[in-house]
C-alpha positions as CSV (number, residue, x, y, z in Angstrom):
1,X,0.0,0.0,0.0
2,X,2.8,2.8,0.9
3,X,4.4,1.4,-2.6
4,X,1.2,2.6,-4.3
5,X,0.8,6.2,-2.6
6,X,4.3,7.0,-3.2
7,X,3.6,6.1,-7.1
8,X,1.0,8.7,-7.1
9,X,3.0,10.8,-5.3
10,X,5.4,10.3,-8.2
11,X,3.1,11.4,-10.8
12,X,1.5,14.4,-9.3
13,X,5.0,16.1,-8.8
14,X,5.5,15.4,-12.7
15,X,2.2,15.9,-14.2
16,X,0.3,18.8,-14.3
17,X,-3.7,18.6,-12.8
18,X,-4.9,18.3,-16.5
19,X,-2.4,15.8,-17.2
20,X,-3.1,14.1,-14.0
21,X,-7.1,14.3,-15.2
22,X,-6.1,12.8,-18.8
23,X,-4.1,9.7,-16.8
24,X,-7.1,9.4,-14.7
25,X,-9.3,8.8,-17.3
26,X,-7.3,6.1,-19.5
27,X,-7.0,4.4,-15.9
28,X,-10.6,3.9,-15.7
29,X,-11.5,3.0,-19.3
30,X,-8.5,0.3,-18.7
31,X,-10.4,-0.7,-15.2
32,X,-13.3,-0.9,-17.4
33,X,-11.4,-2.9,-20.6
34,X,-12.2,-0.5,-23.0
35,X,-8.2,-0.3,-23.4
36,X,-6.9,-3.7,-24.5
37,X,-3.8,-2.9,-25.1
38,X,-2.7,-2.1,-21.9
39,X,-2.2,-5.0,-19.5
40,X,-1.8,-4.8,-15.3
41,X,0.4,-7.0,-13.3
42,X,-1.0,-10.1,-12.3
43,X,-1.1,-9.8,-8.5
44,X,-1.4,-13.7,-8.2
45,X,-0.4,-15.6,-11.3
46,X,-1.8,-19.2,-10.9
47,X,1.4,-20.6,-13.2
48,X,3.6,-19.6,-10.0
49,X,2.1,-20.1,-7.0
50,X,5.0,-19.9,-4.8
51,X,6.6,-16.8,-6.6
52,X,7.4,-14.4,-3.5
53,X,6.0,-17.0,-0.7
54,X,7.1,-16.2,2.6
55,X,6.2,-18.5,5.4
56,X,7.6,-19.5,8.8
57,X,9.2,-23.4,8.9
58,X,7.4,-25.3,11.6
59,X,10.3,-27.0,12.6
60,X,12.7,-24.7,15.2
61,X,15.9,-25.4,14.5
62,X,18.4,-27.6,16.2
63,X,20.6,-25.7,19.1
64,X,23.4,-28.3,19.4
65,X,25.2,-30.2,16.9
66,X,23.6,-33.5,16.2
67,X,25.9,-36.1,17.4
68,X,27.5,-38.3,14.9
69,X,26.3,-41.5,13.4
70,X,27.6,-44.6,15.4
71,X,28.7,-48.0,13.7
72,X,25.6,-49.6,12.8
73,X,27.3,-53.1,11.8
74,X,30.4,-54.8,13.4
75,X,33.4,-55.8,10.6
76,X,33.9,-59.3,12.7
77,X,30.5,-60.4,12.2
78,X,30.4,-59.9,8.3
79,X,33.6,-61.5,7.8
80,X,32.0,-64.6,9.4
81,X,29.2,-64.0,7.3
82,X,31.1,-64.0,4.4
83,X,33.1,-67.0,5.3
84,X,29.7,-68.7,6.1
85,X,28.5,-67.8,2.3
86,X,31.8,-67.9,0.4
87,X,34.2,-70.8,2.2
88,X,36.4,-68.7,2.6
89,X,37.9,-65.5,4.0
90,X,37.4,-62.2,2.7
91,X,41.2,-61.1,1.6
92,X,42.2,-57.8,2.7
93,X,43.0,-55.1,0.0
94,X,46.3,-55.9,-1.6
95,X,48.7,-53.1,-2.3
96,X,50.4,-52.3,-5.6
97,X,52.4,-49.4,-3.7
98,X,52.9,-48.3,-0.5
99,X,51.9,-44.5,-0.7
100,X,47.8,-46.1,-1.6
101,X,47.9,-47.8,1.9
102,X,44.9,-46.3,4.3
103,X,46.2,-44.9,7.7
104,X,46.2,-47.5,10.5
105,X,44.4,-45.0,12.6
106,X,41.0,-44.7,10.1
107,X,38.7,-46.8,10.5
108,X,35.3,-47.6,8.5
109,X,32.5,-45.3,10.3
110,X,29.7,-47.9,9.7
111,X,31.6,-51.3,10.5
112,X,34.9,-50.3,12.0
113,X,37.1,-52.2,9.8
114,X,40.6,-51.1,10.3
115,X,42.6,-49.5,7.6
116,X,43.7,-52.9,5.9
117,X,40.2,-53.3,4.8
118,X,40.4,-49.9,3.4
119,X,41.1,-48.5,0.2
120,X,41.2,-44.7,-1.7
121,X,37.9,-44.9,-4.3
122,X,39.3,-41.7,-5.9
123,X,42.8,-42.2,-7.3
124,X,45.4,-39.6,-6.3
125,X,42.3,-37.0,-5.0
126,X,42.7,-39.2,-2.1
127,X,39.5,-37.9,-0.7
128,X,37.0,-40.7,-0.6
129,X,37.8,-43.7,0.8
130,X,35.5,-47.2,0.2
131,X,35.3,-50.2,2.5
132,X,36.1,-53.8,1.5
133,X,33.8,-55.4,3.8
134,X,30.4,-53.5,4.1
135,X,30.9,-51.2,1.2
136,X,30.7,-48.0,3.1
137,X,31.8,-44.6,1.3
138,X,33.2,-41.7,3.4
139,X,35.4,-38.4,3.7
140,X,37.8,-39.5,6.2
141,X,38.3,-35.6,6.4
142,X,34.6,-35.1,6.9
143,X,35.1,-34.0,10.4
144,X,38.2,-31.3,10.7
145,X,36.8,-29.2,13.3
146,X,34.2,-28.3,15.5
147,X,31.4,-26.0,14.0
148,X,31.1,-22.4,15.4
149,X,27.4,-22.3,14.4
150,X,24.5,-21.5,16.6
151,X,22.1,-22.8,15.1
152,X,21.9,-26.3,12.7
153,X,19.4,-27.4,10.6
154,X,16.6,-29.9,11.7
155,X,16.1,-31.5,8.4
156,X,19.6,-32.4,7.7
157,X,21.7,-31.3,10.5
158,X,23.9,-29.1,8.9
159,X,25.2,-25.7,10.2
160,X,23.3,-22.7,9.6
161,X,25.2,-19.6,8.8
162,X,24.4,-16.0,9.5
163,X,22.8,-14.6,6.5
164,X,21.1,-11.1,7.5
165,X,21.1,-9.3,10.1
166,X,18.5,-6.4,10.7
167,X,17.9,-4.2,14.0
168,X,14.8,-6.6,15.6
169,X,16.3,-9.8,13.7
170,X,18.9,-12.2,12.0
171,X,18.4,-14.4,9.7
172,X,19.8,-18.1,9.4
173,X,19.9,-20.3,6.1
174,X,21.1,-24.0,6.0
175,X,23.4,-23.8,2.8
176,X,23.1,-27.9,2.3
177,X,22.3,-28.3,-1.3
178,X,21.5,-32.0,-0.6
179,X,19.2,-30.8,2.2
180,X,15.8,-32.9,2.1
181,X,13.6,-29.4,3.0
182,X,15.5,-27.9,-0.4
183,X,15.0,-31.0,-2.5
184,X,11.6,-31.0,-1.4
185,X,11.0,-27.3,-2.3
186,X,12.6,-27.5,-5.5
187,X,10.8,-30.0,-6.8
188,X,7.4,-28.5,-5.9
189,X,8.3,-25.5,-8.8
190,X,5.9,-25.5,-11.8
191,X,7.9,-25.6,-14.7
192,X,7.8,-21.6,-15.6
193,X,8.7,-20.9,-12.1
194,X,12.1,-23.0,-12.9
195,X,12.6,-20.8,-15.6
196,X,11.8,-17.9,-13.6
197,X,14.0,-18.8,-10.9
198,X,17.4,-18.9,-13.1
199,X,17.0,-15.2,-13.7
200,X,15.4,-14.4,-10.1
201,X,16.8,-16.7,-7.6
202,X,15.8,-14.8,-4.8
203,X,12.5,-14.7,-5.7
204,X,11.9,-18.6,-4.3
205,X,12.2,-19.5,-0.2
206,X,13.6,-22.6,-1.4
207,X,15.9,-22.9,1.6
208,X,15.3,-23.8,5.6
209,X,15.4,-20.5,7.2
210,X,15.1,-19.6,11.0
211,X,14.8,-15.6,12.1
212,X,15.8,-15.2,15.2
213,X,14.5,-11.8,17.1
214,X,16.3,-10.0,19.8
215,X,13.5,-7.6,21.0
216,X,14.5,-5.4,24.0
217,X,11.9,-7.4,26.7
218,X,11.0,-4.0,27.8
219,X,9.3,-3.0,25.2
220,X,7.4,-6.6,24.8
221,X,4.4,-4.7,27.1
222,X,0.7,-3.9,25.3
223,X,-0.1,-0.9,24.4
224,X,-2.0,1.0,27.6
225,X,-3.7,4.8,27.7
226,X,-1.9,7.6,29.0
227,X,-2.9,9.1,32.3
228,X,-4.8,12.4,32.0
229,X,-4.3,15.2,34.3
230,X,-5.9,15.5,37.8
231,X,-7.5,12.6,39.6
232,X,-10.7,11.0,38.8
233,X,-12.0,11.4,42.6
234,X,-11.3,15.2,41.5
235,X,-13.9,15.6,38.5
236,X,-17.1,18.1,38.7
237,X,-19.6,15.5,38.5
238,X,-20.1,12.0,40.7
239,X,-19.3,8.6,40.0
240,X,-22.6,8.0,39.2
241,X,-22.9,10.1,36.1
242,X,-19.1,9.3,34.9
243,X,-21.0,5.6,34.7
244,X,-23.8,7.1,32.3
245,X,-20.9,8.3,30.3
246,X,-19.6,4.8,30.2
247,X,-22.9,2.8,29.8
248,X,-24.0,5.4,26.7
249,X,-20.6,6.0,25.3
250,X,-19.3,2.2,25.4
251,X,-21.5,-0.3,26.0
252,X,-24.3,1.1,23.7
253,X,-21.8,2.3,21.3
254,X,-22.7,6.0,21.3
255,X,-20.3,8.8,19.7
256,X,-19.6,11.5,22.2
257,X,-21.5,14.1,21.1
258,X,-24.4,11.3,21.4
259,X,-23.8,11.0,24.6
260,X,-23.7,14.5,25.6
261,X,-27.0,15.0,24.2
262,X,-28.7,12.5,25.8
263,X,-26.9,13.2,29.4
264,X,-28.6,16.6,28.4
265,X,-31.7,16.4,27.2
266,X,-32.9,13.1,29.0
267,X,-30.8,13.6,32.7
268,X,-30.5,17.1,32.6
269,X,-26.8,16.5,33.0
270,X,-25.1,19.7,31.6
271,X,-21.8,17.9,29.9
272,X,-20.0,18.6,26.6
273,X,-18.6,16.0,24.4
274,X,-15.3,16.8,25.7
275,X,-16.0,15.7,28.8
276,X,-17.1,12.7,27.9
277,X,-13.8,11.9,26.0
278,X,-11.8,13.1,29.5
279,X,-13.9,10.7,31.6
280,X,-13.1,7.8,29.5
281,X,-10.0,8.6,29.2
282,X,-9.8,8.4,33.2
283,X,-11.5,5.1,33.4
284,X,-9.7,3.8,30.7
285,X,-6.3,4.0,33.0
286,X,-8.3,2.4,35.5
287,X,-9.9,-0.1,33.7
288,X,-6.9,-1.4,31.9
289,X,-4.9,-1.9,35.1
290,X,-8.7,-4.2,36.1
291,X,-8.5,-6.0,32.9
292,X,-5.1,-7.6,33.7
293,X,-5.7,-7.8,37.5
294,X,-9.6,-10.0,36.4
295,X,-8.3,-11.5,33.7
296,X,-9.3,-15.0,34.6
297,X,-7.9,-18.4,33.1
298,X,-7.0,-18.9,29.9
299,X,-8.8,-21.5,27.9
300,X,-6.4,-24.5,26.4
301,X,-7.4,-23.0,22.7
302,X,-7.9,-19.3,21.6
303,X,-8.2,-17.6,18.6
304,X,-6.1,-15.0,17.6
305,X,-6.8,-12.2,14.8
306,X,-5.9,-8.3,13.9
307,X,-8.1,-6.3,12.2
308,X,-8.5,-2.7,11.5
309,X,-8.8,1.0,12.4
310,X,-8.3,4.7,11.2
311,X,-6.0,6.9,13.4
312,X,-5.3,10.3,12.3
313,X,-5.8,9.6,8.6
314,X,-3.5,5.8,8.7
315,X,-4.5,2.3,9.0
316,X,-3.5,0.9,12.2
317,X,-4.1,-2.3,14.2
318,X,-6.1,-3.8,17.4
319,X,-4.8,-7.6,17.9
320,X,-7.3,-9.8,20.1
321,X,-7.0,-13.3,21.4
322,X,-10.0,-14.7,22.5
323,X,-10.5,-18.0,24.5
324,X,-13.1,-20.6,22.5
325,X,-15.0,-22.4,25.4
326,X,-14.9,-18.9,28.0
327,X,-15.3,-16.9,25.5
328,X,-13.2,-14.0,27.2
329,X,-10.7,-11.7,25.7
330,X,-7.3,-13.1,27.0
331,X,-5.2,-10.2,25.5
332,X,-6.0,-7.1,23.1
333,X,-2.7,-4.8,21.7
334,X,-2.4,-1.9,19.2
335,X,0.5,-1.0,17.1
336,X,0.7,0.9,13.6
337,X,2.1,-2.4,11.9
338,X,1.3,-6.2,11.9
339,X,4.7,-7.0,12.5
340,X,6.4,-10.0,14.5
341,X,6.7,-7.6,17.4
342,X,3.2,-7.1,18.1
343,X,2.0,-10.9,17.4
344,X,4.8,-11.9,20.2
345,X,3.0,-8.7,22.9
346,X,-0.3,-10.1,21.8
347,X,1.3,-13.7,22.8
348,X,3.0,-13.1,25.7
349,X,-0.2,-11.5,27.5
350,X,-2.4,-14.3,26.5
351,X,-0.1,-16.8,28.3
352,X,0.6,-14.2,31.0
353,X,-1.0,-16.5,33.9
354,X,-0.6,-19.9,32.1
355,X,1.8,-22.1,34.2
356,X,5.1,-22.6,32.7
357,X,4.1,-26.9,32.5
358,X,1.3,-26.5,30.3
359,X,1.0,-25.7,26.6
360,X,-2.2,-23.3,25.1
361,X,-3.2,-23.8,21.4
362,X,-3.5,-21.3,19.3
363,X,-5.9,-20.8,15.9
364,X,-5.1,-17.9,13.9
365,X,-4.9,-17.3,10.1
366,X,-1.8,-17.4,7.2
367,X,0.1,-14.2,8.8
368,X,4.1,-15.1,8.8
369,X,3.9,-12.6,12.3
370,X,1.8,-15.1,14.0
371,X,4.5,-18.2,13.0
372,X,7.7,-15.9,14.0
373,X,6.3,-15.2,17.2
374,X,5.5,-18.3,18.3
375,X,8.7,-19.4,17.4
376,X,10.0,-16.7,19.7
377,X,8.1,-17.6,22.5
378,X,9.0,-21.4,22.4
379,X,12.9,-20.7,22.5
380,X,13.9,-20.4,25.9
381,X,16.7,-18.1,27.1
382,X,19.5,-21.0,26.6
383,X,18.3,-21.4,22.9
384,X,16.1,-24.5,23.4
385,X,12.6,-25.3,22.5
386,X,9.8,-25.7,25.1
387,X,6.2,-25.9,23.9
388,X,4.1,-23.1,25.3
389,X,2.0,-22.2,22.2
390,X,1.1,-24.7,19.6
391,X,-0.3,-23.0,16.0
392,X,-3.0,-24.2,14.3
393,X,-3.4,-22.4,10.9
394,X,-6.4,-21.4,9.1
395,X,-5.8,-20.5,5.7
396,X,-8.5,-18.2,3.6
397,X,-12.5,-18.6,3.7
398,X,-12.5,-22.5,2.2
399,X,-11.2,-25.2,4.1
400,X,-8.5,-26.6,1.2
401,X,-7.0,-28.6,4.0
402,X,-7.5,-30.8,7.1
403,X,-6.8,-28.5,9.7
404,X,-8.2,-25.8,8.5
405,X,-11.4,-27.8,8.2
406,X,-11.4,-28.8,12.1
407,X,-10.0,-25.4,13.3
408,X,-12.7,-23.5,11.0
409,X,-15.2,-23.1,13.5
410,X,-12.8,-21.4,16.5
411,X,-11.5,-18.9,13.5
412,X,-15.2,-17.7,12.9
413,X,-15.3,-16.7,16.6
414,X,-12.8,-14.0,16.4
415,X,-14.4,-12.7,13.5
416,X,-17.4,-12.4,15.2
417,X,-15.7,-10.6,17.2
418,X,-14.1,-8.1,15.1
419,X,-17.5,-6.9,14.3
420,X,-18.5,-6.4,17.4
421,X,-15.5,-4.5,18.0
422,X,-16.4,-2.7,14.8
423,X,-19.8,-1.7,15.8
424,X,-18.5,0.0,18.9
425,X,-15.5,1.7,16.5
426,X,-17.9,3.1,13.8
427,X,-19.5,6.0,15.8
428,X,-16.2,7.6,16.2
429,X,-15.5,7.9,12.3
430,X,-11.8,7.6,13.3
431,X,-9.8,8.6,16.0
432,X,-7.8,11.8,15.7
433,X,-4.9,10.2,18.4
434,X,-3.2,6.7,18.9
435,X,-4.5,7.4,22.8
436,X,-8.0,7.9,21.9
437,X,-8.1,4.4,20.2
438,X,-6.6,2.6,23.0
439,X,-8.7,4.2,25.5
440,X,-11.8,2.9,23.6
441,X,-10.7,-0.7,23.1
442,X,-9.6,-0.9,26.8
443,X,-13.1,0.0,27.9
444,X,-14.4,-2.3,25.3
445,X,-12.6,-5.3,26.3
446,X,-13.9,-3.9,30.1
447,X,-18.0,-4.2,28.9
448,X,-17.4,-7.2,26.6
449,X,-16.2,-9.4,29.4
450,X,-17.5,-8.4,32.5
451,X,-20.6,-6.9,31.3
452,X,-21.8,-8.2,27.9
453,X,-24.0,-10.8,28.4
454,X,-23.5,-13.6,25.8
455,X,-26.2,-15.8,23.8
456,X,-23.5,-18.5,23.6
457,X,-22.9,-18.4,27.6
458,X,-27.0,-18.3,28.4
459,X,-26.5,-14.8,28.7
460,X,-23.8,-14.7,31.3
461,X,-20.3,-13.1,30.9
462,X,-17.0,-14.6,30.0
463,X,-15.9,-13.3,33.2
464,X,-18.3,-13.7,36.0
465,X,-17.7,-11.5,39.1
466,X,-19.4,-11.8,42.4
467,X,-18.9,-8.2,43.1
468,X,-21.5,-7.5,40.1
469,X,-24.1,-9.7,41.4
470,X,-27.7,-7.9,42.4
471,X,-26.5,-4.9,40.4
472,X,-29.6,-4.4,38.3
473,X,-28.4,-1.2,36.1
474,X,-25.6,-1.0,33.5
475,X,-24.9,2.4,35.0
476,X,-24.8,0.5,38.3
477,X,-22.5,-2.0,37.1
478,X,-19.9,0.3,35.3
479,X,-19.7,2.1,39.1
480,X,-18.9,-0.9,40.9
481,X,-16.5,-1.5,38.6
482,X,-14.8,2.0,38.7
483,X,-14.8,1.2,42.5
484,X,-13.1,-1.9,42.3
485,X,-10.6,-0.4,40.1
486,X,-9.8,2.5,42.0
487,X,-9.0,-0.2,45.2
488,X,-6.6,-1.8,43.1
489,X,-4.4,1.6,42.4
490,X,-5.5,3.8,45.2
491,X,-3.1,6.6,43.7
492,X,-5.2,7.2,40.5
């Protein structure tokens, strides 16, 4: 998308506005196919389906060098086999000259035959060497040194090397040309993407590859609304009207004007819509420091999605993870981009109060963040995989495989919730600030877990509290809340 505004950007600072009128018009009669001569891009071509297809390997790779392969056969035993089969013994290698004699100290890797047994399979390279007895080929100088690598691969075991290395990330490739995961790859081209490929290599992830990230932990926290000015026991009105603002403003989904007009004209409550924005702005700090404090337990499988909103003019993001049997939000985040980053915050909150022994699953769509995230999370500090998030992938609307299939059903819940996100979003027509979006999805999460009753739960919440119990009135609800809140940080 940025590609595409700084093309227009382009052509307004070299055409003039008739021009730019003339070139708007021969781009909608070629929308249209009234120009036939002009072709656009094909955005998927269906002769190369994996042209420019990035994904995340399932497999982490391995953190120690995988040991090497022991003798699977003893020499002794096959010379009595052959002396069994032949009636004989099996000669050793007979020398023509001295310099073609094998070391005494090699010996075959798969039946230890010493070097008498032996012989050079190469001539004068002197670099392959063959044995008599099980017919074993090896490199006696395979195995020079120890490897300096971090990381190895898991298909074939080979050392990884360093390939890139970017400010969040580095990237590792296995260089093995013999490498299964390669072979594999390669084999799946179409026949015009192995054409395509000799001229743009790149253009292929043929290769294993492993990105490892090296976020500051720090800044791993979700995103949480600035405290506004004063205190909220300080405001001109009483808690009882600051919940009206809430129960009109969030849980019905009013704009704030909206809301000022019915605090007016109905209550007689005297308020502007700026005021309404300040109080939610003071309940949001309280309410998000409630959301984390109530969260509850966290369901063995969620559902994870991002989906959209408009701050000051740009497309930003609001990342949920919702639990499929409680229904609850386990963790909501904004960020301007739907990179790793924000998939691992999203994560690490979800699995905040999981015990480090057990192991949540997680449904979420195609999103290469999602994959490199998890990844993260299941390398402990020492570089070794645990299993605290398991992926399940759901790939577009129709379920062209197994899992997606089973997994379809837990997928559809998020989106269901997206729109009801979306209903509560649309009455602000944007938000002008980053803060203002944040405030409104804290308080969201706030009504749609302790407050929404649910169809799907016989209209109880995701997160019961006893506290809320014999509170008839939303009003009266949003108050006992703010109370509970306000216990928890005292100093707000």
């Amino acid at each position: 998308m940025n590609s595409i505004v700084s093309l227009v950007r382009w052509f307004c600072l070299r055409l003039s506005l008739d021009e730019l009128f003339i070139a708007a018009s021969i781009i909608s009669k070629v929308l249209n196919g009234e120009r036939l001569d002009i072709k656009c891009k094909a955005s998927t071509p269906e002769d190369c389906p994996h042209y420019r297809k990035f994904f995340v390997d399932p497999h982490a790779p391995l953190t120690e060098a995988p040991s090497p392969k022991l003798p699977t056969a003893d020499y002794k035993t096959l010379l009595q086999q052959y002396r069994l089969e032949h009636g004989k013994d099996l000669a050793p290698v007979r020398r023509r000259k001295k310099k073609t004699s094998v070391p005494s100290h090699i010996h075959c890797p798969n039946c230890e035959a010493p070097g008498k047994y032996l012989y050079y399979n190469d001539g004068q390279k002197r670099s392959q060497i063959r044995c008599k007895v099980c017919s074993c080929l090896f490199n006696p100088a395979r195995l020079r040194r120890a490897s300096k690598a971090k990381y190895w691969c898991p298909y074939c075991g080979g050392a990884m090397y360093r390939w890139k290395s970017l400010e969040t990330y580095t990237i590792y490739k296995c260089p093995n040309d013999r490498c299964r995961c390669y072979l594999s790859a390669k084999k799946r081209l179409t026949k015009k993407e192995r054409q395509l490929r000799k001229k743009k290599s790149s253009q292929f992830k043929l290769r294993y590859q492993f990105r490892a990230y090296h976020f500051d932990p720090g800044s791993l926290v979700p995103a949480s609304p600035k405290a506004p000015k004063g205190r909220i026991d300080r405001i001109h009105n009483d808690l009882h009207t600051l919940s009206l603002v809430l129960a009109f403003n969030i849980t019905y989904g009013s704009s704030a004007r909206q809301t000022a007009h019915i605090l007016r004209d109905v209550f007689q409550i005297p308020i502007s819509h700026q005021t309404v924005l300040n109080y939610a702005q003071h309940a949001a700090v309280l309410c998000h420091k409630f959301n984390a404090h109530y969260k509850g337990m966290v369901d063995p499988l969620v559902a994870g999605d991002e989906t959209y909103i408009r701050v000051a003019g740009e497309w930003n993001y609001t990342w949920f993870t919702i639990g499929v049997i409680s229904r609850a939000i386990h963790a909501y985040h904004l960020s301007g981009d739907r990179g790793a980053k924000h998939a691992q915050i999203t994560l690490n909150e979800t699995i905040r109060t999981v015990p480090a022994d057990q192991s949540v699953g997680l449904v979420c769509d195609g999103l290469p963040s999602y994959g490199a995230a998890v990844h993260a999370i299941n390398t402990d500090a020492d570089g070794k995989p645990i299993d605290r998030i398991q992926q399940r992938i759901v790939i577009g609307l129709k379920n062209e495989d197994e899992q997606s299939e089973d997994f379809r059903p837990f997928k559809q819940l998020i989106e269901r919730l997206n729109r009801t996100y979306k209903f509560h979003v649309r009455a602000r027509c944007g938000f002008k600030d980053f803060d203002g979006a944040v405030s409104l999805t804290v308080l969201f999460v706030t009504h749609y877990n302790f407050l929404r009753q649910h169809a799907g739960l016989d209209y109880k919440c995701p997160v019961p509290l006893q506290q809320l119990d014999g509170i008839d009135t939303i009003q009266g609800r949003w108050g006992k809340i703010l109370q509970m809140a306000i216990a928890l940080d005292p100093a707000a």
